[in-house]
C-alpha positions as CSV (number, residue, x, y, z in Angstrom):
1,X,-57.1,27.2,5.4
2,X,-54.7,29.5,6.3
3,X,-51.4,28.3,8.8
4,X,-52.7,30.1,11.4
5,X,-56.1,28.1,11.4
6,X,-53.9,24.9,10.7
7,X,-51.8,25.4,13.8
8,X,-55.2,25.9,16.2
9,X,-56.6,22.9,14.6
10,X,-53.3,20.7,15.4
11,X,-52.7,22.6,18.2
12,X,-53.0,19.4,20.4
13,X,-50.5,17.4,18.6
14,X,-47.7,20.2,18.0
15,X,-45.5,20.8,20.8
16,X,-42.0,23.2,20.8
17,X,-38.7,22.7,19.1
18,X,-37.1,22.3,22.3
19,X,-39.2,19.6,23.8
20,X,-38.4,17.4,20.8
21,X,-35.7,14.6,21.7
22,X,-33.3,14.2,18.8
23,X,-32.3,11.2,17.4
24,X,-29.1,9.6,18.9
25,X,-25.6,9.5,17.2
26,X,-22.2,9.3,18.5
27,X,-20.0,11.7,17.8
28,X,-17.0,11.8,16.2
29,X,-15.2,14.8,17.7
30,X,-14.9,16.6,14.1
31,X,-17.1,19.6,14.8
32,X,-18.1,20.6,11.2
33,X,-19.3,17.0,10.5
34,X,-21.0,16.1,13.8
35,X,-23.2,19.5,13.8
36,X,-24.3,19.4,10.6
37,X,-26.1,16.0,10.9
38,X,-29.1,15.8,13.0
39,X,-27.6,13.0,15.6
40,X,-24.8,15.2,16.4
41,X,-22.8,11.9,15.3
42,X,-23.0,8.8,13.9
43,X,-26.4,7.3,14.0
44,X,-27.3,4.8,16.6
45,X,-29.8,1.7,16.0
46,X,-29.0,2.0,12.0
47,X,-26.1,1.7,10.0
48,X,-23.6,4.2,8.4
49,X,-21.1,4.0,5.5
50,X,-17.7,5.7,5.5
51,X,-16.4,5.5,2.1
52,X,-11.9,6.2,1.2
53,X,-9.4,4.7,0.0
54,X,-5.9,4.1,2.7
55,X,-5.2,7.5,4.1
56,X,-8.1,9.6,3.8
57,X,-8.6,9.4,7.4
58,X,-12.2,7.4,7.8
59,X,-10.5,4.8,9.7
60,X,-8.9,8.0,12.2
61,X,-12.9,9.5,12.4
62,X,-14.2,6.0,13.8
63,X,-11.3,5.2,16.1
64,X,-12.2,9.4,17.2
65,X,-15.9,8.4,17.6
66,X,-14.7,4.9,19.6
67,X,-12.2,6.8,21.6
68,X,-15.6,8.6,23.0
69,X,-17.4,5.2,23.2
70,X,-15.2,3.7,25.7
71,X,-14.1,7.0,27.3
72,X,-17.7,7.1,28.7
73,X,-17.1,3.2,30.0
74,X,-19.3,1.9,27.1
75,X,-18.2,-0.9,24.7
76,X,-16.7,-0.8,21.1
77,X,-15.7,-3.3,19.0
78,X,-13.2,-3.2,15.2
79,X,-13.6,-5.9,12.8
80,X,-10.3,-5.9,10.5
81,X,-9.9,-5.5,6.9
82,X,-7.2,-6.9,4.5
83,X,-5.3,-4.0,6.9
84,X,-5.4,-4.4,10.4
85,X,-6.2,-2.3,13.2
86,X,-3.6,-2.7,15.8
87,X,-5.0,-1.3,19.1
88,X,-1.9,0.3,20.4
89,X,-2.9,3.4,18.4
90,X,-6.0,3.6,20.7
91,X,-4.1,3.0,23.7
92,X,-1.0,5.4,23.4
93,X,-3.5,8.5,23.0
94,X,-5.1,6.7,26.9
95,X,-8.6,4.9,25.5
96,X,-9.0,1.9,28.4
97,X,-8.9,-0.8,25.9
98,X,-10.7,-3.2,28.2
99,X,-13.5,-2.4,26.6
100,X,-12.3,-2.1,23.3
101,X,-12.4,-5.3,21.1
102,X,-10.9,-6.1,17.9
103,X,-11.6,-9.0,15.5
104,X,-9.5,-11.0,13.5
105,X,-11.0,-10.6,9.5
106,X,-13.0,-13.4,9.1
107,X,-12.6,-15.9,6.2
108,X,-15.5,-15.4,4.0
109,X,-18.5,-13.3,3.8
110,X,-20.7,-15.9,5.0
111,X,-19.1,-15.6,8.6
112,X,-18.5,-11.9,8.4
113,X,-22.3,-11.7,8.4
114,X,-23.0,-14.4,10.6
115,X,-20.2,-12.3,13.0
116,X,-21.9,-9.0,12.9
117,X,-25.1,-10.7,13.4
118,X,-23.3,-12.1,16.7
119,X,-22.1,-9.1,18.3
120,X,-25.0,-7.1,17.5
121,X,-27.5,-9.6,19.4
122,X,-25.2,-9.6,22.4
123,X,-26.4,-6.3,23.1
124,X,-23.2,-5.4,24.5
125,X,-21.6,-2.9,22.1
126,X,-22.4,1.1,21.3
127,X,-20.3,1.2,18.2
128,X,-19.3,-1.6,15.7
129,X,-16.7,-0.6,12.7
130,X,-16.1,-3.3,10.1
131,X,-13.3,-2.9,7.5
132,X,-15.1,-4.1,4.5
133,X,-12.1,-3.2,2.3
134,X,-13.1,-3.9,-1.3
135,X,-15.6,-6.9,-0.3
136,X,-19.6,-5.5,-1.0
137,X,-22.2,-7.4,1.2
138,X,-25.4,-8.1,-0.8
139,X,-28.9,-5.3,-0.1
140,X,-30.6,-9.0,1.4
141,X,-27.9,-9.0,3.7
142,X,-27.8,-5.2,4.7
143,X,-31.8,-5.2,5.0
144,X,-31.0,-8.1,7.6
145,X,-28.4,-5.6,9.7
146,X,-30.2,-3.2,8.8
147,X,-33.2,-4.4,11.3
148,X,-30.6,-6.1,14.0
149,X,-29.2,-2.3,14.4
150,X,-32.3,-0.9,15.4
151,X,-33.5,-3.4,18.0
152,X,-29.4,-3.6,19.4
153,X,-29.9,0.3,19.6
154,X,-26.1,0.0,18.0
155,X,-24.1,2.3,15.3
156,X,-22.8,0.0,13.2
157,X,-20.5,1.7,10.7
158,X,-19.0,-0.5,7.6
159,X,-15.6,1.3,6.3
160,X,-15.0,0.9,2.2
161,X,-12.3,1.0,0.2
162,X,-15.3,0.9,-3.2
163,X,-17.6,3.8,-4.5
164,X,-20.5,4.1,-2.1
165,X,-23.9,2.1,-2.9
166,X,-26.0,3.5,-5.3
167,X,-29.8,2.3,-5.7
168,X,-32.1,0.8,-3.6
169,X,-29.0,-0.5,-1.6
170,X,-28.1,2.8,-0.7
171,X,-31.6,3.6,1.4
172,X,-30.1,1.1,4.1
173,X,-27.5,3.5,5.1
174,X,-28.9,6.8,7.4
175,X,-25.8,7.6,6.3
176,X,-23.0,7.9,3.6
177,X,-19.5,9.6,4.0
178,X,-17.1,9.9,0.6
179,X,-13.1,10.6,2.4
180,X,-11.5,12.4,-0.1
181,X,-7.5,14.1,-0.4
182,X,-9.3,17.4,0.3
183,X,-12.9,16.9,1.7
184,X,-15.2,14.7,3.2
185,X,-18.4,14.5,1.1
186,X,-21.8,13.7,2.9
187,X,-23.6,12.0,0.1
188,X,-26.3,10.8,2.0
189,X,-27.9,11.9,5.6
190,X,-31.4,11.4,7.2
191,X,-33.2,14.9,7.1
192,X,-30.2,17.1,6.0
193,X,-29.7,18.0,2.4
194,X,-27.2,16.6,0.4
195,X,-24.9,15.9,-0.9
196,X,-22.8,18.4,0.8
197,X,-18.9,18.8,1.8
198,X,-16.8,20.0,4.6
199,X,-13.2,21.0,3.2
200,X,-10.2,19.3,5.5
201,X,-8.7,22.4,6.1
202,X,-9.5,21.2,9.8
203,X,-8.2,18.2,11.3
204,X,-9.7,16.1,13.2
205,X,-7.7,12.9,13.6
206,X,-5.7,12.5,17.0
207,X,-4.7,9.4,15.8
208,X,-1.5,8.6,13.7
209,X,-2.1,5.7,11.4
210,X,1.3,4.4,10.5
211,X,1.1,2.3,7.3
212,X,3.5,-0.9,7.7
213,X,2.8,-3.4,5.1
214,X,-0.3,-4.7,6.0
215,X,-0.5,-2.8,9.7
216,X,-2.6,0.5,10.3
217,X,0.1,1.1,13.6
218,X,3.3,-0.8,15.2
219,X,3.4,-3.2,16.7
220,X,1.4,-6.9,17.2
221,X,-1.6,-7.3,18.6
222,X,-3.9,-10.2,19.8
223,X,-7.2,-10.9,18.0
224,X,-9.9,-12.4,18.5
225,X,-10.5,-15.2,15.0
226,X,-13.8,-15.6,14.1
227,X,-15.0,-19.0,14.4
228,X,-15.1,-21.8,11.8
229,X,-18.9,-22.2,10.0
230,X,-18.7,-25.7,10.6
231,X,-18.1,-25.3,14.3
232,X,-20.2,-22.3,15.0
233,X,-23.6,-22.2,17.5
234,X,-26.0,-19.8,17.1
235,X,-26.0,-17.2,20.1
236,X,-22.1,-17.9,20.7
237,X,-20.2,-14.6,20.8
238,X,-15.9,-15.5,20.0
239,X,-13.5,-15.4,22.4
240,X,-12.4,-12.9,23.3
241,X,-9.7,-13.1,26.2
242,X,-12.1,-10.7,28.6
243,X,-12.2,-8.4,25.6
244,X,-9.0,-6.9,26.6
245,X,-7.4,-6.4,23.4
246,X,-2.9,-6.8,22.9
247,X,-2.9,-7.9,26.7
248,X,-3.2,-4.4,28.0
């Protein structure tokens, strides 16, 4: 059969390139990345992976793609890392923080996952960033996100300080980002070949992270702390003081 004989025959089911609704993403404002993958962004209703040590700029790329998030009066929220995220960086460059919240790191893995479980089911954010640092959650446990991102319709992107997942793991993730000194690597997107790298001769972070013992920016901020296992309910969200973040 030849393709001409194959398109009459599917004729009915075929419709043009331009009537076919993308999948969504969020972008990140870094033009070379955000073209090349097929959401135009980070994915949405699925989780992504950005992979770099301290100062190779995947923290800067998320607070870009949450600057966008809460420009557009839409919710994002930060869980902290062994370094925390203080909030002022966002609002000097003018992101409303009122809708931005950040999280205290919570004690143990157990209530990190039981956290992000939390804030996905409240159906209330876009985009979700967790500082894993050098802490791995388990495939089981990723599977579980894995599912609650899809029906929340939320990009939840986990930052790493570790080599990226290898494996069966890794098929959780629609996508993978290696931050390197002098490239970002895409090691794994949906429907794009990889891997594949974008050189940094082109900046993208509007955002100065200023490195201050264990603080990404100057300055205190107030967090929300994630509650105690003993004390949590299921379908209780933490407190979070309006979800205005440092008082502002």
């Amino acid at each position: 059969m030849s393709v001409a004989e194959l398109k009459e025959l599917l004729a009915s089911q075929l419709c043009e390139p331009g009537r076919l609704k993308r999948p969504e993403g969020i972008a990140t404002g870094f033009e070379p990345l955000d073209q090349y993958l097929i959401w135009k962004g980070v994915p949405k209703g699925t989780i992504s992976l950005f992979c770099g040590t301290l100062g190779t700029g995947a923290t800067s790329l998320w607070m870009e793609a949450a600057s966008g998030v809460v420009g557009q009066g839409l919710w994002s929220a930060w869980i902290n890392g062994d370094v925390p995220l203080a909030p002022q960086s966002l609002y000097h460059k003018g992101v409303d923080l009122s809708r931005f919240v950040c999280v205290e790191q919570p004690v143990s893995e157990t209530k990190l996952f039981w956290l992000l479980q939390e804030m996905m089911s409240s159906s209330l954010f876009e985009l979700i960033g967790c500082d894993l640092g050098l802490l791995r959650l388990k495939e089981h446990q990723l599977r579980k996100l894995q599912t609650q991102a899809r029906e929340a319709h939320v990009a939840l992107v986990f930052l790493s300080q570790l080599k990226p997942y290898r494996g069966s793991a890794a098929s959780v993730f629609s996508l993978i980002v290696s931050f390197e000194k002098k490239q970002i690597a895409i090691e794994r997107a949906l429907h794009r070949p990889t891997p594949h790298s974008i050189k940094r001769s082109v900046t993208y972070a509007r955002f100065t992270l200023h490195t201050d013992n264990r603080s990404l920016s100057h300055g205190q901020a107030q967090h929300a702390d994630a509650p105690d296992g003993e004390n949590a309910q299921p379908g209780s969200l933490p407190e979070v003081a309006g979800a205005s973040v440092g008082g502002v």
